[in-house]
Wavefront OBJ file of the C-alpha trace (Angstrom):
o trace
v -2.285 -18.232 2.196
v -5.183 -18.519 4.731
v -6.244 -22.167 4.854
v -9.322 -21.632 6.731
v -10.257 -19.463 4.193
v -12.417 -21.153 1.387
v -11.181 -20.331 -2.079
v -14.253 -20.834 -3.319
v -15.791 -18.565 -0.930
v -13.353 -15.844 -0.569
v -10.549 -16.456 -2.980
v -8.428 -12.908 -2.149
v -8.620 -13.918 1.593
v -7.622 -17.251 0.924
v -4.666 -16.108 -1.468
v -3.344 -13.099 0.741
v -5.210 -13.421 4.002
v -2.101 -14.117 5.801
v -0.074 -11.658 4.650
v -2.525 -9.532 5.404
v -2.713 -10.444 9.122
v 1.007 -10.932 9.350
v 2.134 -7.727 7.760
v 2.429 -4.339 9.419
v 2.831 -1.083 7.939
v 5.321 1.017 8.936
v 5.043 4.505 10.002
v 7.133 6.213 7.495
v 4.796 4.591 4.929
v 0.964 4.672 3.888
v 1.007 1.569 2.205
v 2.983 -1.704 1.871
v 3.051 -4.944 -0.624
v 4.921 -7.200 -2.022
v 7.178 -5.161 -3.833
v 7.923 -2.488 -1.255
v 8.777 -4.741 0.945
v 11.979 -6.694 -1.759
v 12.987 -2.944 -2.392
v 13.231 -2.137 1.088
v 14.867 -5.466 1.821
v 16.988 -4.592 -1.374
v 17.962 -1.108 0.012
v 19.125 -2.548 2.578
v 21.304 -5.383 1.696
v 22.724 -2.704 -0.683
v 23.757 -0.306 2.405
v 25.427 -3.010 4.313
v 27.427 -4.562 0.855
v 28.402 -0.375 0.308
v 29.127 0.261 3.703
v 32.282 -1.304 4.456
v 35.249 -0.908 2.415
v 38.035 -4.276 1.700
v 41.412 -3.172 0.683
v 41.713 -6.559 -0.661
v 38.665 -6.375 -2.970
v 39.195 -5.768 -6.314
v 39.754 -1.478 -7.412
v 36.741 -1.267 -9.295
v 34.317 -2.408 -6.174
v 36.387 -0.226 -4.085
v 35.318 2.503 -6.402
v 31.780 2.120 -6.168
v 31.967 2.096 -2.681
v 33.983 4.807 -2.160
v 31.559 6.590 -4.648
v 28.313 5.528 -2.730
v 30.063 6.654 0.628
v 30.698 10.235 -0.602
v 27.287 10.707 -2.226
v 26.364 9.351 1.881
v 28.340 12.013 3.248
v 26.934 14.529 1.100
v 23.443 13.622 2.022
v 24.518 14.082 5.518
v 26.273 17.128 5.262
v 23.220 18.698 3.123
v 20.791 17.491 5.707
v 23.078 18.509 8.605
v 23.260 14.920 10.538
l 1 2 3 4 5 6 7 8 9 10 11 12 13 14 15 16 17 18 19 20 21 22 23 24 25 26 27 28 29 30 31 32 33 34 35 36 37 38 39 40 41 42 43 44 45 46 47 48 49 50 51 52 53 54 55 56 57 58 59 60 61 62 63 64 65 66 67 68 69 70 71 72 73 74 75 76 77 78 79 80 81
């Protein structure tokens, strides 16, 4: 919210006039709001839960990972990184 913003004279800028100032886009992207930003912040909390393997975690989470690893690997291979 931008408090030096009137909502009666500019309600938008008042509701999402800081965002607006605060938030960049990034170059990989022609657009950015609310919800790109939680699915990119999603994406990666996902990675980093997926990434690492615990031999003490239970077998069915050591599945998935294992699972999301190889589909990883694949990617890389395909793309040749």
């Amino acid at each position: 919210m931008d408090f030096a913003v009137s909502p009666c004279d500019d309600f938008y800028r008042f509701v999402c006039g800081n965002y607006m100032k605060t938030t960049t886009i990034p170059d990989d992207k022609t657009s950015v709001n609310t919800f790109t930003v939680i699915v990119d912040e999603l994406e990666e909390q996902l990675k980093l839960a997926l990434g690492d393997t615990d031999n003490e975690e239970i077998s069915s989470i050591q599945k998935v990972k294992r699972y999301y690893q190889s589909c990883i690997n694949k990617l890389w291979n395909f793309r040749g990184d």
